[in-house]
Backbone as a printed PyTorch tensor [residue, N CA C, xyz], in Angstrom:
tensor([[[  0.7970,   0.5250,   0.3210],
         [ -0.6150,   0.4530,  -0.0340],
         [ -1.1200,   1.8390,  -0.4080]],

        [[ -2.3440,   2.1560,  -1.3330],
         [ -2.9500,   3.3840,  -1.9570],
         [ -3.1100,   3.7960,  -0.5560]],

        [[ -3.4430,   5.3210,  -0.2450],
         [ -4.5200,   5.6210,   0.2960],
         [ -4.8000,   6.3010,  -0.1710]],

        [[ -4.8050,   7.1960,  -1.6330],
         [ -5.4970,   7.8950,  -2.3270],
         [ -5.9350,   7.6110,  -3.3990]],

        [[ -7.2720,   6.9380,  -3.8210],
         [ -7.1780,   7.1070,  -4.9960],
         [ -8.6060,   8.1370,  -6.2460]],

        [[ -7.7820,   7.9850,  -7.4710],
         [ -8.4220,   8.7460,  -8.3640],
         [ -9.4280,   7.9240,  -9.3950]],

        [[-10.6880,   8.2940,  -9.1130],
         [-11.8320,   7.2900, -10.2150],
         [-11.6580,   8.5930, -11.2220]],

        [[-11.2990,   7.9190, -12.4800],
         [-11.7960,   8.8820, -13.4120],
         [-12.4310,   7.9600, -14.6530]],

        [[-14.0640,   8.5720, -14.6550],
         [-15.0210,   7.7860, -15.0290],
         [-16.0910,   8.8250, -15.5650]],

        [[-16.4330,   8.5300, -16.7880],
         [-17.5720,   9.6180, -17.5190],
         [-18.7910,   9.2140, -16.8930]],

        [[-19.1820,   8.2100, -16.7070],
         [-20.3700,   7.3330, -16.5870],
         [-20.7440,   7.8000, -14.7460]],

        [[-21.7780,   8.5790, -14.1900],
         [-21.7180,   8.8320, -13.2640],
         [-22.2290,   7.9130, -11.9050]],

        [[-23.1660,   7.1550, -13.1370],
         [-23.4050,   5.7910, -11.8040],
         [-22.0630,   5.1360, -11.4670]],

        [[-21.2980,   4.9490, -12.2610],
         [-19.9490,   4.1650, -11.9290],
         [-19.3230,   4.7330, -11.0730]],

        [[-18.9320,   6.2570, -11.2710],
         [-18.1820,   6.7800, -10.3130],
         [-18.4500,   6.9320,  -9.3090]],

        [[-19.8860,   6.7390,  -8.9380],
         [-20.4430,   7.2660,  -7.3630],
         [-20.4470,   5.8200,  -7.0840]],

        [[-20.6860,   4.8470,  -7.7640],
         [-20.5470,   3.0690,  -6.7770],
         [-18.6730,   2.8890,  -6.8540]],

        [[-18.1220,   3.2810,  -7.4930],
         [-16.6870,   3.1180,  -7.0330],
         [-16.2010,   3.7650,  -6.2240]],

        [[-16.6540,   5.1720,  -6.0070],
         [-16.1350,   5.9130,  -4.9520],
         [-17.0870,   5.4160,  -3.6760]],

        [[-18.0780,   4.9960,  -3.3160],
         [-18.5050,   4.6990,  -2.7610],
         [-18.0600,   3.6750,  -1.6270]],

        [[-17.5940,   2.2160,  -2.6330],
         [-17.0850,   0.9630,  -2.0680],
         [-15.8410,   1.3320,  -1.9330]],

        [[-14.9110,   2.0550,  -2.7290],
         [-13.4790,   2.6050,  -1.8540],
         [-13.4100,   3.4740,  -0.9580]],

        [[-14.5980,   4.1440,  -0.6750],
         [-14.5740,   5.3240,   0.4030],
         [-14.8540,   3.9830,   1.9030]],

        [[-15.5420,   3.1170,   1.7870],
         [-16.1780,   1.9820,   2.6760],
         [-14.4420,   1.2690,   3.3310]],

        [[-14.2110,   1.4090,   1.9050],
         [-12.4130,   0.4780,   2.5470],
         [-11.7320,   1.1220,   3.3090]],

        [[-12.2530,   2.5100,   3.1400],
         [-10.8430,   3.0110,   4.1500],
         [-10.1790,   4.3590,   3.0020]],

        [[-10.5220,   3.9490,   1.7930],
         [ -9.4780,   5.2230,   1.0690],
         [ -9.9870,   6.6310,   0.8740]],

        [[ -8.8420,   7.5590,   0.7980],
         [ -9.4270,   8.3430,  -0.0580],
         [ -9.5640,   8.6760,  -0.9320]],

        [[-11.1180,   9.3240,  -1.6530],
         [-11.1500,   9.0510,  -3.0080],
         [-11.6440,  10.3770,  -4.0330]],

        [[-10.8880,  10.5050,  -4.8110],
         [-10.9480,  11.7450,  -5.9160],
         [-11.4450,  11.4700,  -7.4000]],

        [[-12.1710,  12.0890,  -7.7000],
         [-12.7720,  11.5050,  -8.8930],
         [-12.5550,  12.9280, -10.3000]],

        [[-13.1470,  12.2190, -11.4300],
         [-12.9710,  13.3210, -12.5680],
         [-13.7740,  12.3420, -13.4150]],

        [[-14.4690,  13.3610, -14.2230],
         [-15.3910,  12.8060, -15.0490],
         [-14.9680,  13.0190, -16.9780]],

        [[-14.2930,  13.3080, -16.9340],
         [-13.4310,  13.6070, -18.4960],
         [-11.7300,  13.5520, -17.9060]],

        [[-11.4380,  13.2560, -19.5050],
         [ -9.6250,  13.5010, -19.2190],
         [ -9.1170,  14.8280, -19.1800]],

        [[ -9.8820,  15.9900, -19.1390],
         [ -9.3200,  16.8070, -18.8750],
         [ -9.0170,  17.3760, -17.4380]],

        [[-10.2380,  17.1730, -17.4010],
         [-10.6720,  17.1860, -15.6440],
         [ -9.7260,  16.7220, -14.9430]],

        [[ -9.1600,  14.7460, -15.7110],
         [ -8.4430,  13.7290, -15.1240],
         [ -6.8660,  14.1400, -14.8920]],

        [[ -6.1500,  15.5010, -15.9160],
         [ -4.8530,  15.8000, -16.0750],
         [ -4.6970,  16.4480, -14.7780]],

        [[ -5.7120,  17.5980, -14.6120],
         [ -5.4750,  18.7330, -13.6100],
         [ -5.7280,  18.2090, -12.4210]],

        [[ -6.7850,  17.2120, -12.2200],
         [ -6.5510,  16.5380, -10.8790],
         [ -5.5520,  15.9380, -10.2190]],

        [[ -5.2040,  15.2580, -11.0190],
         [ -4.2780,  13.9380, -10.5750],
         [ -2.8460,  15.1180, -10.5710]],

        [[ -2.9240,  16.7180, -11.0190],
         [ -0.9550,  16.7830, -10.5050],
         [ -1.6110,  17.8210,  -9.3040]],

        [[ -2.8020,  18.3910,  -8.8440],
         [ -3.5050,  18.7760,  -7.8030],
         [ -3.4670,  17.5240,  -6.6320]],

        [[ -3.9400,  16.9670,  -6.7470],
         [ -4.2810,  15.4730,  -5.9000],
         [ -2.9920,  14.9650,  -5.4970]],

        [[ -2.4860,  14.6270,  -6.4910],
         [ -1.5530,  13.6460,  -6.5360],
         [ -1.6970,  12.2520,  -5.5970]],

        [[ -2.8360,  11.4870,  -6.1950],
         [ -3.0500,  10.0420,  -5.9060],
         [ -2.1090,   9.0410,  -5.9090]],

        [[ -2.2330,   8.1130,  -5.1720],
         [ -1.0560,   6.5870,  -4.9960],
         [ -2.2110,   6.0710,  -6.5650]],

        [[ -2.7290,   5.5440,  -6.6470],
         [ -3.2420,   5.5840,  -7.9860],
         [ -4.3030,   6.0190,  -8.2350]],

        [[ -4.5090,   5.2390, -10.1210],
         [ -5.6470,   6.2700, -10.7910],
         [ -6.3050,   5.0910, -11.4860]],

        [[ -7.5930,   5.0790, -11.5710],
         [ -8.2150,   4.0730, -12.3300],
         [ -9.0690,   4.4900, -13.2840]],

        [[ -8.4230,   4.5690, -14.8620],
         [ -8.5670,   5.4720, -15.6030],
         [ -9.6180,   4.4870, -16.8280]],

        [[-10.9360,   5.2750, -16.9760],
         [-11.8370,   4.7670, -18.1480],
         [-11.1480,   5.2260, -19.5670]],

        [[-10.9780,   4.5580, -20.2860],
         [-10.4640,   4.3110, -21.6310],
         [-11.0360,   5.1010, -22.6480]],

        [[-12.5650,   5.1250, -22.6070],
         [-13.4250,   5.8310, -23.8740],
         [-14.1310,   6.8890, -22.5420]],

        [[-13.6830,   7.8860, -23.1450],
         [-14.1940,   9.2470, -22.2390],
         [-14.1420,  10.2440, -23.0130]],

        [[-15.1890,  11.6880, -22.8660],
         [-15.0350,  12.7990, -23.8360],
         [-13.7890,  13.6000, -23.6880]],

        [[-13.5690,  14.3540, -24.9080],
         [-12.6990,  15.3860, -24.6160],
         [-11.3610,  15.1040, -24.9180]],

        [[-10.4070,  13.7750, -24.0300],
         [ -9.1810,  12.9620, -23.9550],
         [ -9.7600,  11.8710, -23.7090]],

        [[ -9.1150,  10.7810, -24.7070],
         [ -9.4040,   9.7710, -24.0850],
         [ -8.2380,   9.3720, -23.2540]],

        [[ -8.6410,   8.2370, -22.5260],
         [ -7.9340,   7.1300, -21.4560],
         [ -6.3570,   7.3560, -21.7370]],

        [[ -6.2530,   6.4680, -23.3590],
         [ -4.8270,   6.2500, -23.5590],
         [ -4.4000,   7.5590, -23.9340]],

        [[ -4.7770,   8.8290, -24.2280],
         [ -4.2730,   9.9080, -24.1260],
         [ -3.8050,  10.7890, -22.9670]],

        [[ -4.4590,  10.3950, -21.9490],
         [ -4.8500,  11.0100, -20.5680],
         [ -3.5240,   9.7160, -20.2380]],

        [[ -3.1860,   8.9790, -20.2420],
         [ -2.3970,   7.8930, -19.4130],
         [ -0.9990,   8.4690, -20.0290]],

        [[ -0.6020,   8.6520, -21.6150],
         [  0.5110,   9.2790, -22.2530],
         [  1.1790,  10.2160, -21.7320]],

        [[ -0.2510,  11.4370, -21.3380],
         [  0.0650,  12.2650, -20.8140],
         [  0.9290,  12.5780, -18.9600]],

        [[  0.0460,  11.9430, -19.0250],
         [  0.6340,  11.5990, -16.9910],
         [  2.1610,  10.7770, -17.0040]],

        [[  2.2930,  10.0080, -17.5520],
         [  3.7950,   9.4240, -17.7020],
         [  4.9550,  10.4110, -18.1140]],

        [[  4.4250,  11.5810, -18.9980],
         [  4.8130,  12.1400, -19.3520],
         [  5.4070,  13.6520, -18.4800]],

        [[  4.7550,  13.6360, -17.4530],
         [  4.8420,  14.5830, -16.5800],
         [  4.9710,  14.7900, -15.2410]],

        [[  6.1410,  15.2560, -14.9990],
         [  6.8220,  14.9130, -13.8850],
         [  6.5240,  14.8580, -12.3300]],

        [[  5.5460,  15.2880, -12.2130],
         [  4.3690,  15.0560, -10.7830],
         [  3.6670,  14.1660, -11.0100]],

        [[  3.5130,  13.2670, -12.1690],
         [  2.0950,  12.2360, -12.2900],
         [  3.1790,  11.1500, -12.8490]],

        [[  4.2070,  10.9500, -12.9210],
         [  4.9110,  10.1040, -13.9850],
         [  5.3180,   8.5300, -13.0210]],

        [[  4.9430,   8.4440, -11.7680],
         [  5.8920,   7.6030, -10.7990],
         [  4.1100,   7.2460, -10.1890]],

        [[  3.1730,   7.4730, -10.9250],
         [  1.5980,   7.2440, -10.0840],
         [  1.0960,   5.5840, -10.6980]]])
């Protein structure tokens, strides 16, 4: 089972009600608000998973997801 996970979400009402109701479950929770933000966190962090917004500034989603597969601390997340 997670116990870490990563909201990465531009939209800041979203991220504070998702981190919110997963902080309530029990997890812990790391957030990023762009994909750039989302690269350097997640090999810092290193979360059981990541729940990654698709249309975000800077990188998007499926760029930010390419990337993490791609790299060998984030590639097995």
């Amino acid at each position: 089972m997670a116990e870490k996970i990563m909201i990465v979400e531009d939209d800041p009402t979203l991220r504070d009600i998702y981190t919110t109701r997963f902080s309530a479950e029990g997890y812990t929770v790391v957030s990023a608000s762009d994909g750039e933000a989302a690269l350097s966190t997640a090999v810092k962090e290193k979360p059981d998973l990541i729940l990654l917004d698709i249309m975000m500034p800077k990188i998007s989603g499926f760029d930010v997801l390419d990337i993490l597969r791609a790299t060998p601390e984030t590639k097995d997340t």
